[in-house]
N, C-alpha and C positions, 0 to 999 in steps of 0.2 A: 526674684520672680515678681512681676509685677499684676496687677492687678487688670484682669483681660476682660471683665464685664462693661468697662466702659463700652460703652456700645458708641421715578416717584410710580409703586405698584398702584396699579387701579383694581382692586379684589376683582376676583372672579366673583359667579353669583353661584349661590347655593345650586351642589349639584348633584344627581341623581346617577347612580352607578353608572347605568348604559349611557350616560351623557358626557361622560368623559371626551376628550379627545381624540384618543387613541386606545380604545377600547374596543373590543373585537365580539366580547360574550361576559355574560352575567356565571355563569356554572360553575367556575374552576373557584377554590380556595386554596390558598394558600397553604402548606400540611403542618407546619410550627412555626413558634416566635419563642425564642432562645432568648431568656435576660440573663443578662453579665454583671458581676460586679466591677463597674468602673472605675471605682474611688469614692472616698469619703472627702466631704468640704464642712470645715467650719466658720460661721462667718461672726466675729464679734460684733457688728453693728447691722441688726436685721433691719433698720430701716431705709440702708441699699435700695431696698428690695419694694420697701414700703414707707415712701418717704411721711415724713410727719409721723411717721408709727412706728410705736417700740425703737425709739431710739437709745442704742448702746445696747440692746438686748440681745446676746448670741443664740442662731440659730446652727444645729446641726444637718447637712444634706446629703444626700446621696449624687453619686456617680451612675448612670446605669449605659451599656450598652446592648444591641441587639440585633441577632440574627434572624433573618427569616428565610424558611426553605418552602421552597414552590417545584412542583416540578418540570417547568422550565428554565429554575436557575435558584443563585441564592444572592439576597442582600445582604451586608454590613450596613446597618444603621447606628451612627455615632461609634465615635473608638475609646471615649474618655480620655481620662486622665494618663499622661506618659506612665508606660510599663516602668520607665528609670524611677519612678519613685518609689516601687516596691522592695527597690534595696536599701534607700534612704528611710530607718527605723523610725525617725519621726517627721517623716515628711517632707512638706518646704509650706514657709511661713509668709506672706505678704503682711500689707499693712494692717489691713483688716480681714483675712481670711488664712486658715489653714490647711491644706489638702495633701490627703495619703491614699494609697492603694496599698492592698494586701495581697490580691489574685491580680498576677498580670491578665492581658487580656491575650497575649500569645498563648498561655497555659491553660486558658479555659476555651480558648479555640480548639488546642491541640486535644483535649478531652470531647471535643464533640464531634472532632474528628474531620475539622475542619481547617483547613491549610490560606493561606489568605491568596494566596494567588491561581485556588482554584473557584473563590469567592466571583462570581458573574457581574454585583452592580457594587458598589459602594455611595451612599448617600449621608450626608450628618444635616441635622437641624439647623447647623448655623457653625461659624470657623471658630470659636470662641475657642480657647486652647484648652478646657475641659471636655470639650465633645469632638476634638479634633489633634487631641496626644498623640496619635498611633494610627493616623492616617496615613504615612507614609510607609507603612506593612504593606498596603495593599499597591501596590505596584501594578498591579494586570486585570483587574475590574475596570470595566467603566464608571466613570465617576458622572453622577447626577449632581447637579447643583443647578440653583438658579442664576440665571445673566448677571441680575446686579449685586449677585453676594458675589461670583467669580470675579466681574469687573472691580469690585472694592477693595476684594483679598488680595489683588495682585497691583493695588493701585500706588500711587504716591504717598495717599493716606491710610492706606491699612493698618498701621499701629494706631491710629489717632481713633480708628474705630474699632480697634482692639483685637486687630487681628495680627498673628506672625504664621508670615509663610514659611516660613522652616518647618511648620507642624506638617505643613501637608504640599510642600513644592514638588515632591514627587510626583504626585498625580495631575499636573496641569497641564500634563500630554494626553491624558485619557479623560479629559472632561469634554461632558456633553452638556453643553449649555441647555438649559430649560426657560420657558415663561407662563409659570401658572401653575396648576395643576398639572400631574404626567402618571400616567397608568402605564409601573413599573413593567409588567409583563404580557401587556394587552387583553386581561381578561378583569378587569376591574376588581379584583382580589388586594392588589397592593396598590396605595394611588398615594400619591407623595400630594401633599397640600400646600399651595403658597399660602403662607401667615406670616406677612411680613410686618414688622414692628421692634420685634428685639434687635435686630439688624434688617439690614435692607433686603436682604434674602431670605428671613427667616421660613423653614417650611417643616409641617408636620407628617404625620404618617398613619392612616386607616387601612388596618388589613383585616381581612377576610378568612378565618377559621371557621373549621369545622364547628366548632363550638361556640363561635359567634364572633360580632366585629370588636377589634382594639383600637385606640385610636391613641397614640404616642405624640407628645405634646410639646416636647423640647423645651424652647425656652418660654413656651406662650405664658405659664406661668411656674414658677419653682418654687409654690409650698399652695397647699390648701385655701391657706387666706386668702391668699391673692386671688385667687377664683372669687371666691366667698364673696368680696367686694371690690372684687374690678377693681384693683391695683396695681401701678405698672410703675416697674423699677425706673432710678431715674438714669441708670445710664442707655435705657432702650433710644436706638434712634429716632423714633415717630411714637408717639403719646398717642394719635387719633388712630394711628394704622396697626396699631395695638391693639386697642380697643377695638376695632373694628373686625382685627384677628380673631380674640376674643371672641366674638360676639356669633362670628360666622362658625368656628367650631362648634359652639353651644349650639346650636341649628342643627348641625352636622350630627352630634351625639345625641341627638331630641330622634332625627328622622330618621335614624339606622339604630337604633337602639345599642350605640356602643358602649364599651366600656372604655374609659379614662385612663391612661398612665400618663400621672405627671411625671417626667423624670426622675428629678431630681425629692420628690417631698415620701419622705420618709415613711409612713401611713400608705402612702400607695405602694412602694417598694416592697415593706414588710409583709404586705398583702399576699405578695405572690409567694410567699415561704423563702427557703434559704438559697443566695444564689452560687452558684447559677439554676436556674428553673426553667421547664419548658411549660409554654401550653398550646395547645392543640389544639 
């Protein structure tokens, strides 16, 4: 297994619920957001991630995936790490990184009582083969993705930017190309966010609970620090359009007073208690 982090959008501008695109009404929230355990990653050279910083220091990370139910439908957000690794007792090893799962993600579906082909949208952060293991479950969702992450995944170069379409060739019948921002179910409750910079499509996720807004963050950054001081790993595509990602969520989470899940950083995972967890 090899190492899948190897990794021109014009940002949208900051933008206010009813200003969406296709956005119909402000009222409806979304009723849960369901976190999965997706797998465990350890990485022996944290400074991947944060070049010039802690080099050779291993960082331990989280897997996470997540459902959301609305009711006019449900999303899969990211699928993680391959369910084939939860037979594999110690994993699979690359150069510099380790990664396991314990909880398939078929099995912590099948507890929530949730089937994947009666799943409505399917959307993942970006094709990276941790957030995109167990994409090809979903057969009969529409698949949201952005143009130039679809154009890239399917392209000549897809490995070279670290993508393998085996994780998710299934779905390239049911993709709905997107450009921008796209308000999953027309009532500005769930609104996918373009943040490109870890790859060329990279995009986040702001819903709308009863209990207030979450804003899921994929690969914008994967640990604390990196927020901390705006660091950007070096296999992301675009250093500026990172940074500018960055910058524009920080906005976003100022003016809706959301709450952060970094995916992948440890401290925010642990936060929500043991997974799988719901909240409301």
């Amino acid at each position: 297994m090899r190492n899948y982090w190897i990794g021109v959008l014009t940002l949208p501008p900051l933008v206010a619920w009813a200003a969406l695109p296709n956005a119909k009404s402000t009222s409806q929230t979304a009723t849960a957001l369901h976190i999965l355990d997706c797998g465990e990653i350890s990485v022996s050279d944290q400074s991947q991630f944060s070049p010039g910083v802690n080099a050779g220091k291993r960082i331990d990370l989280k897997d996470t995936c997540y459902v959301i139910e609305h009711p006019r439908g449900t999303l899969m957000w990211d699928t993680g790490l391959p369910d084939a690794l939860a037979a594999q007792p110690d994993g699979a090893r690359g150069q510099t990184y380790h990664v396991r799962r314990k909880q398939t993600l078929a099995a912590q579906l099948e507890k929530l009582g949730v089937k994947p082909d009666s799943v409505d949208y399917i959307a993942m952060s970006h094709l990276h083969f941790d957030h995109s293991g167990n994409a090809n479950m979903f057969v009969g969702p529409t698949w949201l993705v952005q143009k130039p992450e679809f154009e890239a995944a399917f392209s000549e170069r897809a490995s070279q930017m670290g993508f393998d379409s085996t994780s998710y060739h299934r779905l390239k019948s049911k993709a709905q190309q997107i450009s921008g921002d796209y308000d999953v179910f027309g009532d500005s409750s769930v609104v996918i966010l373009s943040t490109p910079g870890h790859t060329v499509g990279h995009q986040s996720l702001l819903v709308r609970l009863p209990s207030g807004k979450i804003l899921l963050s994929g690969d914008l950054w994967h640990f604390r620090a990196n927020r901390e001081h705006k660091r950007v790993p070096s296999f992301n595509v675009d250093k500026n359009q990172t940074l500018s990602s960055m910058e524009r969520v920080e906005q976003l989470l100022k003016a809706h007073n959301a709450r952060l899940i970094i995916q992948h950083d440890p401290q925010d995972v642990a936060a929500l208690g043991a997974l799988p967890a719901t909240l409301r």
